[in-house]
N, C-alpha and C positions, 0 to 999 in steps of 0.2 A: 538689327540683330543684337542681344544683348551678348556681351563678351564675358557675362559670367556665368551664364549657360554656356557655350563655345567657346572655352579658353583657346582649344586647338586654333580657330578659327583667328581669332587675334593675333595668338604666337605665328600665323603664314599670312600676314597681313598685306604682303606684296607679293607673294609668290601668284595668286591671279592674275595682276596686275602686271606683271612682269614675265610671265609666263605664258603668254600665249592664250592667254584665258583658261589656264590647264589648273585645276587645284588638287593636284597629285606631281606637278613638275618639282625639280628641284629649284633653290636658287646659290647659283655661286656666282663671284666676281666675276670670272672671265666670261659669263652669259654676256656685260654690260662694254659694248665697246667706247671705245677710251678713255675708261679707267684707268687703267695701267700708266699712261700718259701723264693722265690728270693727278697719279700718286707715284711720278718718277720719283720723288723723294721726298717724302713724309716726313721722316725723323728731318730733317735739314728745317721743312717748313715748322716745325714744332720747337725746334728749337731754336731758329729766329724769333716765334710766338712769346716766348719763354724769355728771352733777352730783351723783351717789347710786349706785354699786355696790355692790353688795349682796357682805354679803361672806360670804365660803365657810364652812360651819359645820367646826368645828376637825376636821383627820383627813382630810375630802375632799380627793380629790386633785384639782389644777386643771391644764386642757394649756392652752398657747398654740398657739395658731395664729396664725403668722406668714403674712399672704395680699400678693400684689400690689393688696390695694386698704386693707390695712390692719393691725390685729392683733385677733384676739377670741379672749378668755379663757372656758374653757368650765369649770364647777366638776361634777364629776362626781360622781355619787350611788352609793356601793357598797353603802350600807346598804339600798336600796331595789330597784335592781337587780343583784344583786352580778357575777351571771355576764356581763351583755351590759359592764359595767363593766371586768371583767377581761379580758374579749375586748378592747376598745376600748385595751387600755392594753399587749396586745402586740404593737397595732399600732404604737401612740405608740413604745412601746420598741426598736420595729425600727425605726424609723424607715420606716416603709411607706407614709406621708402626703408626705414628702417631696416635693417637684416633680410631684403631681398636679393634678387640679383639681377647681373645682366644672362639674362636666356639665351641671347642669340647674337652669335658674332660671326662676320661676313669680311674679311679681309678686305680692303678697298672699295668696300660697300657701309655697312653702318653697324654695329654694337647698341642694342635694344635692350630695355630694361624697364620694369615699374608694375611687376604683373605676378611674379611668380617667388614663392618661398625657395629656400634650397632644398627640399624636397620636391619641387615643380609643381608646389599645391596653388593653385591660382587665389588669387587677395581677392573678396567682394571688395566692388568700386562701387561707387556715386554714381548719380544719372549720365550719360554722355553728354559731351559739352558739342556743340552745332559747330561746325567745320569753319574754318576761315582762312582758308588758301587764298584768295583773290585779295590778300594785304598784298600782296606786291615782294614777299621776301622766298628766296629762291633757298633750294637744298644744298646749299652749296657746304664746301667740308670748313667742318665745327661749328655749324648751325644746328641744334635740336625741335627737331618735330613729335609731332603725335603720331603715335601710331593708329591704326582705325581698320576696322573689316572690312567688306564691300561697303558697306552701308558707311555713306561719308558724313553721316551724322554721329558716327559711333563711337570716338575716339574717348576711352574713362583716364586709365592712369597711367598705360605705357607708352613709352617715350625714346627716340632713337638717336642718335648722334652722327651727324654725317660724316665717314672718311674720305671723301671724294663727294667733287660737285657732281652730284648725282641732278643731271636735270630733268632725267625720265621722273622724279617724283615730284616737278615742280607741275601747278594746276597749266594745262594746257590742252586745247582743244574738247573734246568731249571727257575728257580725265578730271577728278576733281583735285586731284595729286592730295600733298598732305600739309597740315599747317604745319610751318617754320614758327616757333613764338621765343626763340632763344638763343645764345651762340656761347659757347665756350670761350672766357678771358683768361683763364690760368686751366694747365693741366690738361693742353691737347696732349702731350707726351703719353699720358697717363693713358688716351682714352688709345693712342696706339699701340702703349705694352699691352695694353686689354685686346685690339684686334689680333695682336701673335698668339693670344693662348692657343693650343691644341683643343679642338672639339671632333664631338660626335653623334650620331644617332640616340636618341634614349626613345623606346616607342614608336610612336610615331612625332614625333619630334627631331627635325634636324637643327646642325648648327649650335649645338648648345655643348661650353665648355667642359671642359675631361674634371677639371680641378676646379670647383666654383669661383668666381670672380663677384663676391657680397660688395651691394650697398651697407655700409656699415653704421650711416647716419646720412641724413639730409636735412638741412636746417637754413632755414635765412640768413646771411651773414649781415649781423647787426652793422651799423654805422659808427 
């Protein structure tokens, strides 16, 4: 399915998958049991993160994302995913993240973004890049994925951040779950003041914040 025919279709890119095979269900956190658990305290793990970044193994390329709520540095994996890596890095190049936003925020679930203007007008993307869930890297919180339709070839330029080890999205059994190709090294903080904004309905569109939350820039962080 092309995802720039179906924007809708991408912006509910788990709501089948996680719904009962329903593509009219809702999705909120408390559907997902032991979340709650798994983000007894966020701000504490973010802020150990923050006194301890981890840092990039030599050769990985790192983007910044420059956001209106702050900055988060994402250390991306070629070796592991090479091709959704490459894809992700013609978008950086083009600067295609530029004055977008994040669409979609799920408290204790994940904050999505790479798709949509602040007017909700959806970006032409590039061909989809072929899925690569079977690297071996799980959804675990502050790992970034791709986001994809049904079709798990589908995945162009939007892109999610985990708040919690979500393992219902890792590839398992007859699921093809979603590629992991990244992990936030500075700036999980950031990506939780982004989980508390206040959202709502627009359309038919859920989940999408009151007060926009812009990508401001996205760029390679030179060496």
């Amino acid at each position: 399915m092309d995802s720039r025919k179906s924007p809708q279709v991408v912006l509910f890119f788990l709501v089948v998958f996680l719904a009962g095979l329903s593509p009219v269900a809702g999705v909120q956190g408390s559907h997902f049991p032991g979340l709650a658990a798994a983000m007894a305290s966020p701000q504490a793990a973010s802020q150990e993160a923050s006194r301890n970044p981890p840092t990039p193994a030599a050769g990985n390329p790192v983007v910044v994302l420059e956001t209106s709520k702050g900055t988060i540095k994402i250390e991306l994996l070629p070796d592991i995913a090479p091709k959704t890596v490459e894809n992700f890095l013609r978008y950086i190049d083009a600067g295609f993240y530029d004055d977008t936003i994040f669409h979609r925020v799920i408290p204790g679930f994940v904050v999505q973004g790479g798709g949509f203007t602040p007017e909700l007008k959806p970006k032409q993307t590039l061909r989809p890049v072929q899925i690569e869930s079977r690297n071996g890297l799980e959804n675990d919180r502050g790992t970034v994925a791709m986001a994809r339709t049904l079709d798990k070839d589908s995945a162009t330029s939007q892109f999610f951040i985990n708040l919690a080890d979500n393992e219902q999205l890792d590839r398992a059994g007859l699921s093809f779950g979603y590629t992991v190709f990244g992990r936030v090294i500075e700036g999980m903080e950031v990506v939780d003041r982004i989980a508390r904004v206040q959202t709502s309905r627009r359309g038919e569109l859920d989940d999408i914040p009151i007060i926009p939350v812009f990508i401001d820039s996205a760029r390679r962080q030179q060496p």
